[in-house]
C-alpha positions in Angstrom: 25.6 19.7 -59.8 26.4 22.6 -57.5 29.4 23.6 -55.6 29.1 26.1 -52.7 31.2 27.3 -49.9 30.6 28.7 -46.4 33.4 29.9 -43.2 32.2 28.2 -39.6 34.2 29.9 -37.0 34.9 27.8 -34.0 36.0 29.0 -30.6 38.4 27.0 -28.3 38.7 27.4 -24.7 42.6 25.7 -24.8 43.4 21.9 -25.6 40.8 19.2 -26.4 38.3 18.5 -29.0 35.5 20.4 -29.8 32.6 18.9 -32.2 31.1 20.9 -35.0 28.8 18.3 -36.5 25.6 20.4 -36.1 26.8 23.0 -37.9 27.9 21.2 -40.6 24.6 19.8 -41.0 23.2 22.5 -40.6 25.1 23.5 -43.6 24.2 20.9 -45.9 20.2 21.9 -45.2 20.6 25.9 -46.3 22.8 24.7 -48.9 20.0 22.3 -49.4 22.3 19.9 -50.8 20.4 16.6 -51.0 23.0 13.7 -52.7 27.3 14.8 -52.4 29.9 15.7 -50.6 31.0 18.1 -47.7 34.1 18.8 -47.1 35.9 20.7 -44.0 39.4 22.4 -44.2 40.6 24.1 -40.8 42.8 27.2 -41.9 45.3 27.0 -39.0 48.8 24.8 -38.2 48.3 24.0 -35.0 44.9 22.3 -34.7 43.5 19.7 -36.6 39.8 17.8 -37.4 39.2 14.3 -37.1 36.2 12.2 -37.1 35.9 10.6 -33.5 33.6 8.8 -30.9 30.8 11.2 -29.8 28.7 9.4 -27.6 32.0 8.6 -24.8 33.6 11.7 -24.1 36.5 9.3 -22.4 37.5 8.3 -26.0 38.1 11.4 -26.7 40.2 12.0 -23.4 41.8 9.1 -24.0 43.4 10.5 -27.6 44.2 13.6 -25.9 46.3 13.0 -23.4 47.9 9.6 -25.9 48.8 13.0 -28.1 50.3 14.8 -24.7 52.6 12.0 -24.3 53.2 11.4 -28.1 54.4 15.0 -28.5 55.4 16.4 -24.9 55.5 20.1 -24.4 58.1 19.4 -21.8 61.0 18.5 -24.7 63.9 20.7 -24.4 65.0 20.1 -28.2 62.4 22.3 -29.6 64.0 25.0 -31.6 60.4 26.8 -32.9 59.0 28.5 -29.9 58.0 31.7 -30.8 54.7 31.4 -29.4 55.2 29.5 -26.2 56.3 26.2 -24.8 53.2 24.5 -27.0 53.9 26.2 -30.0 56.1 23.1 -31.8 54.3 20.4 -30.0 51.1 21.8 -31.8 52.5 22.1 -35.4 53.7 18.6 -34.5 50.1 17.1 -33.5 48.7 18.7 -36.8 51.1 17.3 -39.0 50.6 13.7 -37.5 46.6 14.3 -37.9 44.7 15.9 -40.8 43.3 19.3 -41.9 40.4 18.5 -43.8 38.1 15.6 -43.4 35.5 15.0 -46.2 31.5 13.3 -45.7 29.2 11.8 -48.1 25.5 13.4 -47.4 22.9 11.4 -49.0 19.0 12.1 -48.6 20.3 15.7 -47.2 21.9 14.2 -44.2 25.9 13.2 -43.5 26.6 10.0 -43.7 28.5 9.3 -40.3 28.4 6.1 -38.0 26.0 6.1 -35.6 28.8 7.0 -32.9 30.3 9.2 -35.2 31.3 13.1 -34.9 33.4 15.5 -36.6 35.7 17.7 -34.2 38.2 20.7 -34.4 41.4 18.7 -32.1 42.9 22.4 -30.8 46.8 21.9 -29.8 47.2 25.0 -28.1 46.6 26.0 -24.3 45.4 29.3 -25.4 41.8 30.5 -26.5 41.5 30.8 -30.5 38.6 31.1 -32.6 39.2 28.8 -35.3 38.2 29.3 -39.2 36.7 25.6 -41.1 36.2 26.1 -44.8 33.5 24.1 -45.8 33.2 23.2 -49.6 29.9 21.3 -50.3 29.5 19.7 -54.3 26.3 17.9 -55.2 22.5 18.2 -55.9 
């Protein structure tokens, strides 16, 4: 059994979701891990990764803007604003999502549903390049 790690770096043009499921796979084959586990930790508290729809891009708009009107940016009870009027609204979104997602891969390939894809979920308006650990264990 073997346990590597590897950094993908992600960059976000603002709000939305961005899918990184090629280069996790493409991960697994250098690591030429065959039979385990991957794993994906984004580094960052106000975006988040989920596994979502990848074939319909409108299921995907459809969670964003359910988030923008779960967690408005337009509340005037924020205290935490020290980068902008998105700044609490993101930490928000990220704490009501996840920060690591984990995939079996067996015959050196993930194991996700056929409509299946991993994404970065960025919270903030701005541009950010985005840092995903990636732990991969297995044979």
């Amino acid at each position: 059994m073997r346990i590597c790690s590897d950094r993908l770096e992600l960059r976000t043009n603002g709000k939305g979701t961005y899918e990184f499921t090629d280069e996790l796979h493409a991960l697994v084959k250098r690591h030429k891990i065959t039979t385990g586990l991957v794993t994906a930790f984004v580094r960052h508290t106000s975006c988040s990764l989920l596994l979502m729809e990848n074939a319909a891009p409108a299921a995907r708009r459809d969670l964003e803007r359910f988030f923008d009107s779960l967690v408005p940016e337009s509340r005037s009870d924020y205290e935490h604003d020290d980068e902008g009027p998105d700044d609490m609204p993101a930490h928000i979104r990220m704490a009501l999502t996840r920060t690591s997602e984990s995939i079996p891969v067996v015959s050196g390939k993930l194991q996700l549903g056929t409509w299946q894809g991993i994404f970065l979920f960025e919270h903030r308006r701005a541009t950010h390049t985005r840092q995903i650990e990636v732990t991969l264990i297995g044979e």
